[in-house]
C-alpha positions in Angstrom: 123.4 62.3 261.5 124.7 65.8 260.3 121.3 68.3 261.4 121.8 70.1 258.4 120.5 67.3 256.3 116.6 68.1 257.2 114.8 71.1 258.0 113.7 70.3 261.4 117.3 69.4 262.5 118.4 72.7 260.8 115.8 74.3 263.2 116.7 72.5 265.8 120.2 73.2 265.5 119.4 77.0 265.3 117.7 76.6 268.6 120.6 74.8 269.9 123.4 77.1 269.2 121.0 80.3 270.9 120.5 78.6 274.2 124.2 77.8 274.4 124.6 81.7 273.0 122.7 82.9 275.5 124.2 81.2 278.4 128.0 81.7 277.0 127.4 85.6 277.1 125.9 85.2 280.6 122.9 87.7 279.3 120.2 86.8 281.7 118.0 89.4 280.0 117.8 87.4 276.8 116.0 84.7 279.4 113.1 86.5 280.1 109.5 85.8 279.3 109.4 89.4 277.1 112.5 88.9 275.2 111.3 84.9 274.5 108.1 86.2 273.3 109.6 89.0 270.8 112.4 86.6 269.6 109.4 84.2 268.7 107.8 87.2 267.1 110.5 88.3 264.8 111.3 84.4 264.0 108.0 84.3 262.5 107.8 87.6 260.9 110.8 86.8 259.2 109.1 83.8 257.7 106.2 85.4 257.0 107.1 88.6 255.2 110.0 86.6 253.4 107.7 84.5 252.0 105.3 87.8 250.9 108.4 89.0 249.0 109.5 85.6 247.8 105.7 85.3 246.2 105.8 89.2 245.0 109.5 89.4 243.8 110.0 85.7 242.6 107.2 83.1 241.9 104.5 85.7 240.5 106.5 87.2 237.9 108.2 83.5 237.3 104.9 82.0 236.8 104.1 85.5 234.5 107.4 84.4 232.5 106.6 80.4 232.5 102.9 81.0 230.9 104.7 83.3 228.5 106.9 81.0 227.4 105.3 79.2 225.0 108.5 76.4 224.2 108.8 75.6 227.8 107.9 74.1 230.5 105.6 76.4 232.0 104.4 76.4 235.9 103.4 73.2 236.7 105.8 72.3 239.1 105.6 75.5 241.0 101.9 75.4 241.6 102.0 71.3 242.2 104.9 71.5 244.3 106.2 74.7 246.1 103.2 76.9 245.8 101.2 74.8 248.3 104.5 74.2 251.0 105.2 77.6 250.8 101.4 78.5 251.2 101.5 76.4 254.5 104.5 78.6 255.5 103.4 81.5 254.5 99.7 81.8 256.5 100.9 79.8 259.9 104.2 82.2 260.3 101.3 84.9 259.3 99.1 83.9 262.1 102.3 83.2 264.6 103.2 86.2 263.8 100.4 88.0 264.9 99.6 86.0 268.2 103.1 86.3 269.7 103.1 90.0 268.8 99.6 90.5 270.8 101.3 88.1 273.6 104.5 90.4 273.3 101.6 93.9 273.8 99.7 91.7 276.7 103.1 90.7 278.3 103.6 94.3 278.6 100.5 95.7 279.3 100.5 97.7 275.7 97.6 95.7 273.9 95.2 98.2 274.9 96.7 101.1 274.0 98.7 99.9 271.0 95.1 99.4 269.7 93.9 102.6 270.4 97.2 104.2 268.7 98.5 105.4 272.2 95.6 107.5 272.8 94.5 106.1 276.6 96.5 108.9 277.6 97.2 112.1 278.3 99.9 113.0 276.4 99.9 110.1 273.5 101.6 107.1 274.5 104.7 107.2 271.8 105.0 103.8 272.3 101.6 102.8 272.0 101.2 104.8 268.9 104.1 103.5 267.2 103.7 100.4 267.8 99.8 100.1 267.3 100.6 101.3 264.0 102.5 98.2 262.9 100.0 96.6 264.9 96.7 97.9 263.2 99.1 96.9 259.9 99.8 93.6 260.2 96.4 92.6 261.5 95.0 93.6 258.6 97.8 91.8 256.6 96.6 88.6 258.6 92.9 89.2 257.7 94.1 89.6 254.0 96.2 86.2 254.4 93.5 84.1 255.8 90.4 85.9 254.4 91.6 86.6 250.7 94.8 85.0 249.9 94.5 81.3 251.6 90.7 80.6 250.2 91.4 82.1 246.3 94.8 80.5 246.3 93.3 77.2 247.1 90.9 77.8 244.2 94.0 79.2 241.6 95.4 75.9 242.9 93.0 73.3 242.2 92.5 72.4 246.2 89.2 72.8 245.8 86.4 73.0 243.2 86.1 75.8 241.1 84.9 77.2 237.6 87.6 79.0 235.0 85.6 82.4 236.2 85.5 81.5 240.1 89.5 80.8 239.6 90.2 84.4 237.2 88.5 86.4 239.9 90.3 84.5 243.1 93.4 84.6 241.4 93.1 89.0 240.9 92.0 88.9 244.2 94.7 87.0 245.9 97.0 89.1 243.5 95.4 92.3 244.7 95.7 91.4 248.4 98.6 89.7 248.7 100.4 93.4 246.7 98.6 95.1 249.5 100.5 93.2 252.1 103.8 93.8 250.5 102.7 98.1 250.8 101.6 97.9 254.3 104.7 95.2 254.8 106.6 98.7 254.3 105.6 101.2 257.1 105.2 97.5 259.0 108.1 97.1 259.8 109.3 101.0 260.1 106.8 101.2 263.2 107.9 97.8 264.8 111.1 98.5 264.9 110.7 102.3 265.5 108.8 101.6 268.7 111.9 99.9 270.0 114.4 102.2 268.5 113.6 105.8 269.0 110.1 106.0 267.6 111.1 106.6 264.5 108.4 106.9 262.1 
């Protein structure tokens, strides 16, 4: 019954060995509801923006090779197989992503400003700038995932009906968006982590 054997056990596992972390090193700060919320947050947005680059610096230029390749044995399996799981992945870690960063703003009575880039006072809110930055970002990343990505992809895919021209145009469009992500992954991450490390930016 080794954990490692399935992903969920893995996970589970991973949970595990971080409560028995957390109480070993006696850091009751690691306990409270903030630091729950942004370890949630960065769990996903690991997930999410790995599987952005995995799509952008991997299966994209694979599937560009496989069609290329006219002796072998093309994309199939990709687009039957991992394209869909990873899809899955890829748009609920988006969407976790984004509500446990808002619950993370709320928790800490940020949402507001972070929104208005810091500007609900007088001076600018560093913080709330920084932040609302990555913020204004990555909401617009999850409108591109749900909005532009999920619904061509399912159409590039074969999930749901559509003509040869309906599935050229979703597929550049997906393309298009899902390239945008990966710039404004960029900056991202520079404010999210610059509002909690010295609002570098």
């Amino acid at each position: 019954m080794n954990p490692l054997n399935s992903i969920g056990g893995t996970i589970g596992a991973g949970l595990v060995l971080a409560v028995i972390l957390v109480v070993l090193t006696g850091d009751n700060t690691a306990a409270d509801v903030g630091s729950l919320i942004i370890w949630l947050h960065v769990l996903a947005g690991i997930t999410w923006i790995g599987l952005l680059y995995y799509f952008n610096f991997v299966q994209v230029p694979a599937l560009g090779d496989a069609a290329s390749d006219e002796g072998g044995p093309g994309g199939a399996g990709i687009t039957k197989y991992v394209a869909p799981r990873a899809l899955w992945w890829f748009r609920w870690g988006a969407l976790f992503t984004w509500l446990t960063g808002a619950a993370f703003l709320l928790h800490r009575g940020q949402f507001d400003d972070a929104f208005a880039l810091g500007m609900l006072t007088d001076p600018i809110n560093a913080y709330g700038l920084t932040i609302g930055i990555g913020a204004w970002l990555g909401t617009i990343m999850l409108f591109n995932v749900w909005v532009l990505i999920w619904p061509n992809q399912k159409k590039v895919l074969g999930m749901v009906e559509a003509s040869a021209d309906e599935i050229a145009k979703g597929k550049r469009i997906a393309f298009l968006a899902s390239r945008s992500n990966t710039l404004m992954s960029i900056p991202m991450v520079m404010s999210m982590v610059g509002a909690h490390h010295g609002f570098f930016m």
